[in-house]
Backbone as CSV, one residue per row, in Angstrom:
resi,resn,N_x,N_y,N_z,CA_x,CA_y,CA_z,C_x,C_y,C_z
1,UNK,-74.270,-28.842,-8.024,-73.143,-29.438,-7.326,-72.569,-28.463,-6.314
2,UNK,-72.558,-27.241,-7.139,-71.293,-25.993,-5.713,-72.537,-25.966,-4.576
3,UNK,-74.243,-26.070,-5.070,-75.041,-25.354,-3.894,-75.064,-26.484,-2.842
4,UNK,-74.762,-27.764,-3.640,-74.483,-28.715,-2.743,-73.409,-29.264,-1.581
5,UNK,-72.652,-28.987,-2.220,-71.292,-28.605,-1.504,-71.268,-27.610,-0.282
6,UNK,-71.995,-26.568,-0.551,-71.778,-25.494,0.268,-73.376,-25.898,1.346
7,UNK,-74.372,-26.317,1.579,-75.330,-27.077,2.177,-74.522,-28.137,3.671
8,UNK,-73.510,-28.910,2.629,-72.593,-29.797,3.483,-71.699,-29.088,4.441
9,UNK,-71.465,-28.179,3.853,-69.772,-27.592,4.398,-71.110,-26.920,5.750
10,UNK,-71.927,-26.057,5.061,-72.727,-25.513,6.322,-72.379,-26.141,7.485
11,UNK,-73.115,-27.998,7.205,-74.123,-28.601,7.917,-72.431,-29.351,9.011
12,UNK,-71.432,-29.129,8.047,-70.217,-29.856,8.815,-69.928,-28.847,9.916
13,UNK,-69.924,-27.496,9.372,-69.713,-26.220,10.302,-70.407,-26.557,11.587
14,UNK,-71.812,-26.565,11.480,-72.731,-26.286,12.258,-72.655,-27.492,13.398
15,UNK,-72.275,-28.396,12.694,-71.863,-29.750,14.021,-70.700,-29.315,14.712
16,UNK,-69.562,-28.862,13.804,-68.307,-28.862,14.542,-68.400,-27.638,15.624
17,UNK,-69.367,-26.569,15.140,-69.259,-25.678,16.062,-70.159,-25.610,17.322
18,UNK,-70.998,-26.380,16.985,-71.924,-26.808,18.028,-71.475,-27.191,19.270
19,UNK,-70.600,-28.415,19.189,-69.515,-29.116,20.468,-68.675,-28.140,21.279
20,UNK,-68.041,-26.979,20.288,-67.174,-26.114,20.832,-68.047,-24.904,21.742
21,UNK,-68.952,-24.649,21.416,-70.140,-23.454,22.199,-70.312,-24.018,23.520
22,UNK,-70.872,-25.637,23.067,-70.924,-25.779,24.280,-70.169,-25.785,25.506
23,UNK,-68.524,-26.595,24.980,-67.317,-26.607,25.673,-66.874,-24.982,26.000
24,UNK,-67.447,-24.165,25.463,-66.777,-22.891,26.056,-67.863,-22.435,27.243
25,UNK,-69.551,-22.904,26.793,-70.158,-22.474,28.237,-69.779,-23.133,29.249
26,UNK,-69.112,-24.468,29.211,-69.365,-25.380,30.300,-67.759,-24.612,31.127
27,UNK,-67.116,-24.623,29.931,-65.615,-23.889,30.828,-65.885,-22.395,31.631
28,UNK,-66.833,-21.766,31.205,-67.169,-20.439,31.964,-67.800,-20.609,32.990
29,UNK,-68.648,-21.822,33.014,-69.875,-22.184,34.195,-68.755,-22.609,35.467
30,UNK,-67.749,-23.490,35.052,-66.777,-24.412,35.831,-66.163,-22.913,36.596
31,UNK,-65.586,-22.021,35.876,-64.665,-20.975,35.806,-66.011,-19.971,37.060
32,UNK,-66.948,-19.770,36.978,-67.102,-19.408,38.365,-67.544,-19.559,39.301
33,UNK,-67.928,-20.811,39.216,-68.341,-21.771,40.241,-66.651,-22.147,41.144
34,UNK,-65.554,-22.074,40.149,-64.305,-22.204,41.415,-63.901,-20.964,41.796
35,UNK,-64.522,-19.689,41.043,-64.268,-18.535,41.866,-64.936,-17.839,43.089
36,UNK,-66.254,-18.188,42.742,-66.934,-17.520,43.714,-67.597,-18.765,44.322
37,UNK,-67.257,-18.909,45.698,-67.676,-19.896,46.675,-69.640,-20.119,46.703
38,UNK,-70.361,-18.749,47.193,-71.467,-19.026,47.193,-72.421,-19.845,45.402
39,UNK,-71.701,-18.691,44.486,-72.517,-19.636,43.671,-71.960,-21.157,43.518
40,UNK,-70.889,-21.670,43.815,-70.568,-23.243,44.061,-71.380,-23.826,45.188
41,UNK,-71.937,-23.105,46.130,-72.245,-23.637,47.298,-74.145,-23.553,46.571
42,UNK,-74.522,-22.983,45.707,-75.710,-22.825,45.567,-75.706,-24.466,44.154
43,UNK,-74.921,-24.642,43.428,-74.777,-25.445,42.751,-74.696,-27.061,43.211
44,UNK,-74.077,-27.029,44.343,-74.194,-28.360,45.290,-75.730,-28.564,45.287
45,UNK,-76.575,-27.659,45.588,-78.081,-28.053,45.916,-78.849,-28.688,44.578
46,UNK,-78.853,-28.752,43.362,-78.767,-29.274,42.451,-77.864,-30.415,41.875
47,UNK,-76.855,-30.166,42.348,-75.775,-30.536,41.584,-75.920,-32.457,42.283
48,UNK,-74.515,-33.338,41.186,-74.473,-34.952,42.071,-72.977,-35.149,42.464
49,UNK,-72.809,-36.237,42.634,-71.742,-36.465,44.211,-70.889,-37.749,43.150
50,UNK,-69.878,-37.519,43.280,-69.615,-39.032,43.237,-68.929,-39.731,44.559
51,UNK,-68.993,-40.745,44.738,-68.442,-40.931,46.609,-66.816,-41.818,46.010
52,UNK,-66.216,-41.872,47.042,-64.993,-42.465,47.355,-65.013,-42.787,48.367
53,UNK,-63.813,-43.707,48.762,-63.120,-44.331,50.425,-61.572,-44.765,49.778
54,UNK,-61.468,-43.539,50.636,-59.155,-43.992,50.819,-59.171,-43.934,48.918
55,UNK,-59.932,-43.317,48.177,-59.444,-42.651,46.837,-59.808,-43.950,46.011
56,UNK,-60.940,-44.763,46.482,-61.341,-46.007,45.836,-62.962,-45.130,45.542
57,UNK,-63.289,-45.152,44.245,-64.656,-45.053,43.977,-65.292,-46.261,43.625
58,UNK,-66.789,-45.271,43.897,-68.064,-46.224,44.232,-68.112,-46.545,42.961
59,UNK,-67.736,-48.273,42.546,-68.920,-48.782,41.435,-69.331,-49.471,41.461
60,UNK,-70.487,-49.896,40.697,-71.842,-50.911,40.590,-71.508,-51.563,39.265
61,UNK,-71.567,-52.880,38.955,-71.501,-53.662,38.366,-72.713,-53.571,37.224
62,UNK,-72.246,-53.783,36.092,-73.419,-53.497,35.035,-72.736,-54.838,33.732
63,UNK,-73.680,-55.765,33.529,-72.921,-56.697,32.595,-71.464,-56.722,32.214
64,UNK,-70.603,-56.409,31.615,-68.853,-56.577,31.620,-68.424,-55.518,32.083
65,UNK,-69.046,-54.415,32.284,-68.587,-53.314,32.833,-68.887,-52.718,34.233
66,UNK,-68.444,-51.990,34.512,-68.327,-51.036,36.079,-69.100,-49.154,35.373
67,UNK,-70.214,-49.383,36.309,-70.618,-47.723,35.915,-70.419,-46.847,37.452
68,UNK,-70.775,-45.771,37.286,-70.511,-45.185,38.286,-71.439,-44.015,39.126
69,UNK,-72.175,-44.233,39.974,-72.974,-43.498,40.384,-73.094,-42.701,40.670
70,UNK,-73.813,-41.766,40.573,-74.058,-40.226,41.118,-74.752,-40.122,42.216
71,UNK,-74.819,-39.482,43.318,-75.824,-39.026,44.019,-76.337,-37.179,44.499
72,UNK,-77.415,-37.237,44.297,-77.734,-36.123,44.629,-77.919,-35.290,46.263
73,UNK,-77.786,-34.260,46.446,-77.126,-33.690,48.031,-78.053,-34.483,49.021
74,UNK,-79.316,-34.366,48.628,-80.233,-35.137,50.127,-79.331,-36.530,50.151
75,UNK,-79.287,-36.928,48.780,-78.934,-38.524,49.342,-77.991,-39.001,50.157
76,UNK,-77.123,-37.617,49.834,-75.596,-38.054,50.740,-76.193,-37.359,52.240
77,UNK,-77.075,-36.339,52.472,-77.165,-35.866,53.789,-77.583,-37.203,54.403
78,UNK,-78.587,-37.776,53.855,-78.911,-38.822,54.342,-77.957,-40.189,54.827
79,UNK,-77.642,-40.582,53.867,-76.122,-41.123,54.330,-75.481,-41.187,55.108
80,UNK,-75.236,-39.560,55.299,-74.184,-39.232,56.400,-74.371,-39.389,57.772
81,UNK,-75.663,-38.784,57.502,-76.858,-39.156,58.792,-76.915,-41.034,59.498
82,UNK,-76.939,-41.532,58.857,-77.686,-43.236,58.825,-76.433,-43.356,59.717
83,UNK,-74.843,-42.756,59.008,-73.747,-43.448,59.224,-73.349,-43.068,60.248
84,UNK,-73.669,-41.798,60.782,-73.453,-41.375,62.130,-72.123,-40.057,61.897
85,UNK,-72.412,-39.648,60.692,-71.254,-38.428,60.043,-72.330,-37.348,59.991
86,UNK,-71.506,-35.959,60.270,-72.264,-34.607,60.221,-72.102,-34.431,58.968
87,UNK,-73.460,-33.814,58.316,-73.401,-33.184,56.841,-72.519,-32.230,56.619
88,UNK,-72.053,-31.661,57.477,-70.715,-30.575,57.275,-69.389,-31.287,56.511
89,UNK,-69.725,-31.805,56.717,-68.487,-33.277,55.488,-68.700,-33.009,54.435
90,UNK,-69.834,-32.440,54.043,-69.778,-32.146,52.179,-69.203,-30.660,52.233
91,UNK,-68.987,-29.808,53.319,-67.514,-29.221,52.709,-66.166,-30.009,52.202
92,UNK,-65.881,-31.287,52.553,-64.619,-31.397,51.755,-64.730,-32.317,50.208
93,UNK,-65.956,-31.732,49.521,-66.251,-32.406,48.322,-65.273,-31.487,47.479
94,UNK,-65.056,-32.040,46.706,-64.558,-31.033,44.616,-65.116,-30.975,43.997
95,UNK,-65.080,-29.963,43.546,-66.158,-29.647,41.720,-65.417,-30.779,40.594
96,UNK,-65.758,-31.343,39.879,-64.586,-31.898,39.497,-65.246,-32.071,37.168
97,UNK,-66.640,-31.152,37.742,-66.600,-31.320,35.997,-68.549,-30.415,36.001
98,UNK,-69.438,-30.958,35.293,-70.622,-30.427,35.159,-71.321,-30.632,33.467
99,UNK,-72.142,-30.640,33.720,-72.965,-31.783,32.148,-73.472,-30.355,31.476
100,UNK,-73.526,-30.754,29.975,-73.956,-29.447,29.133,-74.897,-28.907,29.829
101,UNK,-75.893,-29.136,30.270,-77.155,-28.481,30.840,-76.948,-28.231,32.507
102,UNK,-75.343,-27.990,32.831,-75.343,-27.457,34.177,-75.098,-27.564,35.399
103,UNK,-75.079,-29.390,35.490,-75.540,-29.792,36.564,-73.806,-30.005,37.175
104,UNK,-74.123,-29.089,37.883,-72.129,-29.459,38.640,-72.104,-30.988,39.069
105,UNK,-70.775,-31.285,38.482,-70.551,-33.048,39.434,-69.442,-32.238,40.290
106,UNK,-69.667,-33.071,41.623,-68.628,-32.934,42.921,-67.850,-34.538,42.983
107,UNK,-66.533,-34.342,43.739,-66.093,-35.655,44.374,-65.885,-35.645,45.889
108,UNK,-66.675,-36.862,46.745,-66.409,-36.678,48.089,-65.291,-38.023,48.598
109,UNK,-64.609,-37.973,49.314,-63.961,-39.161,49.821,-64.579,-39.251,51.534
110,UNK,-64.624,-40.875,51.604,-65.377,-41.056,53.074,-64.664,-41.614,53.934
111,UNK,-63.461,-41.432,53.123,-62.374,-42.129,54.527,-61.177,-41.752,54.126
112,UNK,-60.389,-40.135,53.756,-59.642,-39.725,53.875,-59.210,-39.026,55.123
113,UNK,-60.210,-37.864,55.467,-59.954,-37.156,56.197,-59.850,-37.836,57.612
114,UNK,-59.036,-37.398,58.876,-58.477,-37.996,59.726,-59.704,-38.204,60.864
115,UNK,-60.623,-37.085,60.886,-61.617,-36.930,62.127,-62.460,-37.828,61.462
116,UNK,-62.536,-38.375,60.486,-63.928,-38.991,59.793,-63.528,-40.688,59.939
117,UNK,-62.042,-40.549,59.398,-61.993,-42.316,58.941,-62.224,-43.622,59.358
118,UNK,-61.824,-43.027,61.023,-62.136,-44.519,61.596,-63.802,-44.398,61.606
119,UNK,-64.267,-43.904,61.748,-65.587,-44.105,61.516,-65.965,-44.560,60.404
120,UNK,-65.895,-43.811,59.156,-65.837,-43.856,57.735,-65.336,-45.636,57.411
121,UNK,-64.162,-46.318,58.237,-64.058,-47.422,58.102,-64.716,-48.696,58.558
122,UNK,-65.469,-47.924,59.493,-65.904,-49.198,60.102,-67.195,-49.474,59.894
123,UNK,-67.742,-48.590,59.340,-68.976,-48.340,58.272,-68.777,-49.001,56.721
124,UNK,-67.924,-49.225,56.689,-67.175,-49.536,55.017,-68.270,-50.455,54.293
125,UNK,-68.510,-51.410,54.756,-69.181,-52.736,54.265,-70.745,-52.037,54.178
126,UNK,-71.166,-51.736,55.339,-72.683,-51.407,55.327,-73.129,-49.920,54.411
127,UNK,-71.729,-49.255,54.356,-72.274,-48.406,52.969,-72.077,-49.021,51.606
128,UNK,-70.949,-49.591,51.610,-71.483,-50.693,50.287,-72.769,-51.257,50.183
129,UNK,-73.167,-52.009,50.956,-74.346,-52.476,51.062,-75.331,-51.626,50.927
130,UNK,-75.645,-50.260,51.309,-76.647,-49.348,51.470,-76.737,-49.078,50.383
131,UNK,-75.283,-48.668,49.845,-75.368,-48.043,47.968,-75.122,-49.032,47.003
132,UNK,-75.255,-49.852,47.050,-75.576,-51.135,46.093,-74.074,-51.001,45.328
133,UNK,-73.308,-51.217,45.761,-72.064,-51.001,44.995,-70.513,-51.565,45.570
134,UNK,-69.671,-51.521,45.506,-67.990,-51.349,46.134,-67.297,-50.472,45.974
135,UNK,-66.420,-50.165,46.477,-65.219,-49.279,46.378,-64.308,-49.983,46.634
136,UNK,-64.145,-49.844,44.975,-62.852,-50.637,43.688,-61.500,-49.759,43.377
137,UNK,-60.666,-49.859,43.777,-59.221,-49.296,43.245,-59.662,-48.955,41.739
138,UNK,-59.392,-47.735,41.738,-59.547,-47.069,40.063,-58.318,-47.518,39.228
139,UNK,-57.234,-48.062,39.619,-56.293,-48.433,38.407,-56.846,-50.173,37.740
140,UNK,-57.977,-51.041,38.889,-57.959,-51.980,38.315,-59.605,-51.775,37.685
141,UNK,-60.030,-51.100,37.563,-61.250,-50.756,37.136,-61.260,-49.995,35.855
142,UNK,-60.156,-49.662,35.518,-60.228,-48.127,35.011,-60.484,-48.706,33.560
143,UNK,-60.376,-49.964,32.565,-60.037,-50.302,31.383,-61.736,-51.079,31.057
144,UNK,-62.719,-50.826,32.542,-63.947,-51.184,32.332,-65.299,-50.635,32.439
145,UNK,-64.542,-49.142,32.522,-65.377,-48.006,32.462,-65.774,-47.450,30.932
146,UNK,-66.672,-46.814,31.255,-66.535,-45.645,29.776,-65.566,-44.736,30.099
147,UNK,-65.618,-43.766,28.655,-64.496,-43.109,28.743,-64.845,-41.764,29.574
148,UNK,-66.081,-41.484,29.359,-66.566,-40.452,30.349,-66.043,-40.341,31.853
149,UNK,-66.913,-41.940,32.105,-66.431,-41.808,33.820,-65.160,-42.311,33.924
150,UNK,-64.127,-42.877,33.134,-62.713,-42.764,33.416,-62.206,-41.481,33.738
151,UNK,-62.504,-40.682,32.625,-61.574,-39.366,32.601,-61.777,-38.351,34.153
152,UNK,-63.461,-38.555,34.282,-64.279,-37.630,35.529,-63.658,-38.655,37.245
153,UNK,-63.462,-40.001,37.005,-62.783,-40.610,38.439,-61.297,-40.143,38.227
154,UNK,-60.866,-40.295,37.551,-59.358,-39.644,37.208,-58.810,-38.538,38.007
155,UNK,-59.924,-38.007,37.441,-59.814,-36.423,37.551,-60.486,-35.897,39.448
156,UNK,-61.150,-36.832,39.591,-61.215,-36.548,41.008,-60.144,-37.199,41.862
157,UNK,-59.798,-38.616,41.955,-58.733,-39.165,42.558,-57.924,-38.089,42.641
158,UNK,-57.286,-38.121,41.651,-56.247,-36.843,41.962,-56.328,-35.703,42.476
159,UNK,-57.393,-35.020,42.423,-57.349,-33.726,43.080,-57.539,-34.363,44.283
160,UNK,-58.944,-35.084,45.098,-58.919,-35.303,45.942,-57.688,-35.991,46.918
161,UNK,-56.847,-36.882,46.329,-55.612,-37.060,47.049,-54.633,-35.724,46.579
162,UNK,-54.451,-34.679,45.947,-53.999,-33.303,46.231,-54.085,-32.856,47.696
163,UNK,-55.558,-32.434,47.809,-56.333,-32.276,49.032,-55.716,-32.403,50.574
164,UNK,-55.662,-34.025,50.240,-55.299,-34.574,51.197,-53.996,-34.638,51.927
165,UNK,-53.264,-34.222,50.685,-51.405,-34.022,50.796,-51.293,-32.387,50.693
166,UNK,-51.761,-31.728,51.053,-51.564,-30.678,51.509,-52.727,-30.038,52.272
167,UNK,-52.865,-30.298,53.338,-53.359,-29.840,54.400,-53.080,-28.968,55.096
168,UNK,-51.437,-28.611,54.932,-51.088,-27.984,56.103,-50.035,-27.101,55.095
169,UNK,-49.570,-25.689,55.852,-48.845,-24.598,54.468,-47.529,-25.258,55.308
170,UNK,-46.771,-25.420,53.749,-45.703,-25.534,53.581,-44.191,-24.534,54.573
171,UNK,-44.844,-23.428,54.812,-44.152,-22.228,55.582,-44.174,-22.153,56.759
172,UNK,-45.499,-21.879,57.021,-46.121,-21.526,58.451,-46.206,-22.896,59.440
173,UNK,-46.826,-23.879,58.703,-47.193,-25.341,59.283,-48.492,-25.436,59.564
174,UNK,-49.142,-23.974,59.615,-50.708,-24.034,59.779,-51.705,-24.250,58.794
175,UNK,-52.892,-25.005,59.192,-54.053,-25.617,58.631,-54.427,-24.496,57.208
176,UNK,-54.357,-25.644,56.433,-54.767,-24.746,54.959,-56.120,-24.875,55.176
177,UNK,-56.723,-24.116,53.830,-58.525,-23.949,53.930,-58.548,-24.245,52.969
178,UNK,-59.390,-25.271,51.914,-59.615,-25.058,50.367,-61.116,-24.228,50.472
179,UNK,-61.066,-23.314,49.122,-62.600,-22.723,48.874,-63.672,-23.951,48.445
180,UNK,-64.795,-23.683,47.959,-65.551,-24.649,48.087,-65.642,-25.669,46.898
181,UNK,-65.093,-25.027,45.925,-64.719,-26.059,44.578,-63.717,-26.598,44.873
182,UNK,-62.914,-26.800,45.766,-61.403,-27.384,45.679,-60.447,-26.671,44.442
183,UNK,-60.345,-26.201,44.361,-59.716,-25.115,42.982,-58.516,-25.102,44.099
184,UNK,-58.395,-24.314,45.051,-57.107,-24.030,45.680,-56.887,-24.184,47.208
185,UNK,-56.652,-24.087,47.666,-56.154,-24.287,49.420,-55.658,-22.621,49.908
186,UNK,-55.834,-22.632,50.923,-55.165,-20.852,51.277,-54.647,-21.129,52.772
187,UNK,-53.681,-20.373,53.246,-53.173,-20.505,54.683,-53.519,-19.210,55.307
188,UNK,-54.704,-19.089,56.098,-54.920,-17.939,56.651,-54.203,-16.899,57.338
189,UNK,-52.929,-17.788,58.085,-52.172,-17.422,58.492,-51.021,-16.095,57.619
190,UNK,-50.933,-16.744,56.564,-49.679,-15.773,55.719,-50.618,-15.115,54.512
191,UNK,-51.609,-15.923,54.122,-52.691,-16.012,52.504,-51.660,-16.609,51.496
192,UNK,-51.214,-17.467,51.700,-50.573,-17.921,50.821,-51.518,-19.115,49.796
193,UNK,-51.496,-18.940,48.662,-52.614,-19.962,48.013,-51.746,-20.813,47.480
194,UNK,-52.155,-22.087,47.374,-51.511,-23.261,46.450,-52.841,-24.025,45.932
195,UNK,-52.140,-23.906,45.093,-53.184,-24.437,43.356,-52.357,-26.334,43.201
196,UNK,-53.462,-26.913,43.059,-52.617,-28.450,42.391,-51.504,-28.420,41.705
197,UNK,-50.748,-29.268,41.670,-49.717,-29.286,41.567,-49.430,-29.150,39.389
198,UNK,-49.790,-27.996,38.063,-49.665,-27.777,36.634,-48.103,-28.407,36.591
199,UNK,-46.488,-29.057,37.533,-45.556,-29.227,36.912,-44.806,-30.733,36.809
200,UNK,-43.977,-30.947,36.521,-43.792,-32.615,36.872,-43.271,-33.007,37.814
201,UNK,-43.512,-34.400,38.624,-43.276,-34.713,39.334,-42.659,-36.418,39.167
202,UNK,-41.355,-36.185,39.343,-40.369,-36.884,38.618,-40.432,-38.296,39.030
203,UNK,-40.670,-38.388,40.253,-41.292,-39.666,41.110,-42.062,-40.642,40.515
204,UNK,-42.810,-39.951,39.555,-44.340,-40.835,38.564,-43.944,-40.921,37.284
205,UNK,-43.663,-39.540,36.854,-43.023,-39.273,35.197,-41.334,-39.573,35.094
206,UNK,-40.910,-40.360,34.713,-39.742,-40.140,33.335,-39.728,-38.565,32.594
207,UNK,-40.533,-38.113,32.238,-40.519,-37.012,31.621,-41.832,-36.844,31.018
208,UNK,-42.018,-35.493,30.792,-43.121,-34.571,29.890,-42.702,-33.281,29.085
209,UNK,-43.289,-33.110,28.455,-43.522,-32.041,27.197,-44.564,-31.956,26.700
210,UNK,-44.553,-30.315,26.123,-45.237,-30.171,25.522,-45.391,-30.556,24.006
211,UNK,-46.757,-30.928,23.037,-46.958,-30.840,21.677,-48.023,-30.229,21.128
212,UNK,-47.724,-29.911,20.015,-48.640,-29.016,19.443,-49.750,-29.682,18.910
213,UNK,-50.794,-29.052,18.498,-52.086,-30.174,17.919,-51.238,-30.865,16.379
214,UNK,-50.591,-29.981,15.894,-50.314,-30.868,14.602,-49.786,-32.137,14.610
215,UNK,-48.617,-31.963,15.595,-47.911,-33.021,16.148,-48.799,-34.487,16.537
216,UNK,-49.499,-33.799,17.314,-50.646,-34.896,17.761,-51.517,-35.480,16.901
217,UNK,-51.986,-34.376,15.742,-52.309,-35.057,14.704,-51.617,-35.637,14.471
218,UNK,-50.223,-35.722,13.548,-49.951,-36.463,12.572,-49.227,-37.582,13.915
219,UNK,-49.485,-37.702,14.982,-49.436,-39.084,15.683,-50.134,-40.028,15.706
220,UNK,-51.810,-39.385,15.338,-52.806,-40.665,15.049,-52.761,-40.970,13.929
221,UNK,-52.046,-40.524,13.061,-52.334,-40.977,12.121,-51.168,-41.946,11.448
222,UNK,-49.851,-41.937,12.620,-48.973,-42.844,12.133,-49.103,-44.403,12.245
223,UNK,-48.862,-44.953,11.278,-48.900,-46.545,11.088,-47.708,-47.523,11.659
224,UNK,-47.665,-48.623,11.618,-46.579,-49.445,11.560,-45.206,-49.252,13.056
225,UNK,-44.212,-49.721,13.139,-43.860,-49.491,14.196,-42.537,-47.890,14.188
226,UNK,-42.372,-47.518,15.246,-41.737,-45.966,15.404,-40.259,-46.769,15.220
227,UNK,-39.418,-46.155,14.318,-38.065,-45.912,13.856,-37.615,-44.875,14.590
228,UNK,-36.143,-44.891,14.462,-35.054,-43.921,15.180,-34.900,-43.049,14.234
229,UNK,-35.175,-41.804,14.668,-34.868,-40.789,13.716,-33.339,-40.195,13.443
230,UNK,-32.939,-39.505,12.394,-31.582,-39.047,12.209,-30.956,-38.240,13.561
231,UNK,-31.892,-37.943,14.043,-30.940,-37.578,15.274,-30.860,-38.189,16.653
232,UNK,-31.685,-39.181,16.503,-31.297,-40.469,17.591,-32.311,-40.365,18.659
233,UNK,-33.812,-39.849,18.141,-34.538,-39.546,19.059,-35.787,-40.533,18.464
234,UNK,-36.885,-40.383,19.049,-38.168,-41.409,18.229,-39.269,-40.470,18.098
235,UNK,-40.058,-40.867,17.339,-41.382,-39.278,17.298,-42.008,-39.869,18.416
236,UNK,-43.285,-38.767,18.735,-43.641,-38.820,19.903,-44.658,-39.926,19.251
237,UNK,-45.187,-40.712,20.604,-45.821,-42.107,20.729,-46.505,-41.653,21.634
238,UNK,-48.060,-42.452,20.547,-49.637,-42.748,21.493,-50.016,-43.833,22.009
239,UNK,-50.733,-43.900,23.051,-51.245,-45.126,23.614,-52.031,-45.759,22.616
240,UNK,-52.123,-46.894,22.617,-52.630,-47.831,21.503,-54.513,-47.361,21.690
241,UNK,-55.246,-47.278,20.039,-56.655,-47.113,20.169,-57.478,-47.501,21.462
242,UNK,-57.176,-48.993,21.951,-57.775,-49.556,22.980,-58.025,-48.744,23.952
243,UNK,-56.704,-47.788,24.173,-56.944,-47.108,25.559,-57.774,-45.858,25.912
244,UNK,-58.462,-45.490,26.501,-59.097,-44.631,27.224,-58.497,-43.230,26.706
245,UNK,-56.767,-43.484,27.318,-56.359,-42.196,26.929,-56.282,-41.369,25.108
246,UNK,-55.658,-42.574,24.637,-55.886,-42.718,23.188,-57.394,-42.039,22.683
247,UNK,-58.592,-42.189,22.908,-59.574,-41.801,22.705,-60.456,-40.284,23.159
248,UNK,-59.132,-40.108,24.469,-59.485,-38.604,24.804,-58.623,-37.997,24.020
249,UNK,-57.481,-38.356,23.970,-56.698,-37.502,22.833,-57.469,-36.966,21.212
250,UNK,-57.489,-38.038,20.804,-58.169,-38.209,19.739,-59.451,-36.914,19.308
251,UNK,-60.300,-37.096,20.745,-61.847,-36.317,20.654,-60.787,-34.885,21.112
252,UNK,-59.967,-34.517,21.644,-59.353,-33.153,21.697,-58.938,-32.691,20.423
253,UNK,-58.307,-33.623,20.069,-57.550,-33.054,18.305,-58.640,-32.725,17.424
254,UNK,-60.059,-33.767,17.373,-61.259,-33.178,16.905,-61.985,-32.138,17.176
255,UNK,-61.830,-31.370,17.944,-62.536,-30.810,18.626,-61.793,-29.259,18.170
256,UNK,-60.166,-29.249,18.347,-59.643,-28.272,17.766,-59.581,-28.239,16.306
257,UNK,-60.075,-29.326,15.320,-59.897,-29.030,14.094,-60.822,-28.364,13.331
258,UNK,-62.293,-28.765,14.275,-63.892,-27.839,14.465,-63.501,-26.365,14.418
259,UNK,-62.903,-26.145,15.874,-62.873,-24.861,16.379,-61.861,-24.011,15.090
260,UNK,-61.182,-24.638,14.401,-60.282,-24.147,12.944,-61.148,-23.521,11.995
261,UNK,-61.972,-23.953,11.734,-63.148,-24.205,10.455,-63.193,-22.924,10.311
262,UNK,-63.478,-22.126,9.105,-63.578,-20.766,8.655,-65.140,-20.536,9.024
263,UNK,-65.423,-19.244,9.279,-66.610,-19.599,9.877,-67.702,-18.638,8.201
């Protein structure tokens, strides 16, 4: 029975720690690919694309759901080419994530930037058509994705409209530069760097805080409906299972209860 026990506990170890190895190479791979420009710029040549227009990504219809395509660098040179855009446009892509085995994902938008759009727009239909797909508003799409490519369009929308809302330094008035991951913007003029925006922005949020994993634990695991507590406040509240977010939460709290495990 104990040699059995201890066989399991191994074999539970060995899964839980498995997920976390990997999540720490993939965070080191990410970590200098936004530091050092050339190896990001050597990672594009391998690496896939996801496309946008005006912060709408590309999706393709797949039985009840919306998936989301990748493309690899020729395909977009090509593209760019057909459409009558210089490949120098995949400077304003983002790193925006990268698969256990490496492969950097970027995000490009094809009708943000100002020198591109009217072009970028009037092309609109026939790159749909070319890439077998639309560009769908991500808030009405977003509940028919997986949770993968929810979290990875998410996560580009936003930076990429970052991007786009700061172009220019706040001080000087002159043209920012982002490095080649989109990680930060710099004003050559002063070197002043600005990083996306880590604080709240009161406009969108009501409010934020921080919680601790326990907290968060014992949030999935509460039942029935939230009561007023003795001091007139409510515990903190999760999005219902259904949601996307609910389910990234969830795989985080797992993920730190792995990384706990006595080794």
């Amino acid at each position: 029975m104990f040699l059995y026990c201890g066989i399991a506990c191994r074999r539970k170890f060995f899964w839980c720690y498995r997920p976390l190895s990997t999540y720490v190479t993939k965070t080191r791979y990410l970590f200098e690919l936004k530091e050092d420009d050339d190896a990001c710029k050597k990672a594009q040549q391998t690496g896939a694309f996801y496309l946008f227009h005006g912060l709408a990504p590309l999706l393709q219809t797949s039985a009840h759901q919306y998936l989301a395509p990748r493309h690899s660098l020729l395909e977009l040179e090509r593209l760019l080419g057909k459409f009558g855009q210089d490949a120098q446009r995949i400077e304003d892509s983002v790193l925006i994530g990268c698969s256990e085995q490496q492969e950097a994902w970027f995000a490009l938008d094809l009708g943000l930037d100002s020198s591109f759009s009217i072009s970028a727009s009037l092309h609109k239909p026939e790159m749909e058509t070319e890439l077998k797909g639309s560009f769908i508003e991500l808030r009405k799409a977003l509940f028919q994705l997986n949770a993968r490519d929810a979290s990875m369009l998410s996560t580009a929308q936003a930076l990429l409209r970052w991007h786009d809302a700061h172009q220019f330094c706040s001080r000087s008035g002159q043209p920012t530069k982002k490095n080649v991951a989109g990680s930060k913007r710099v004003c050559p003029s002063n070197n002043i760097i600005y990083y996306p925006q880590i604080q709240v922005n009161l406009r969108e949020l009501e409010t934020a805080a921080w919680f601790s994993h326990d907290e968060v634990a014992t949030a999935l695991k509460r039942k029935g409906s939230y009561s007023q507590q003795q001091n007139g406040t409510f515990p903190f509240w999760l999005p219902p299972k259904l949601a996307i977010s609910h389910q990234l939460i969830k795989e985080w709290v797992e993920k730190q209860t792995c990384s706990s495990l006595p080794a």
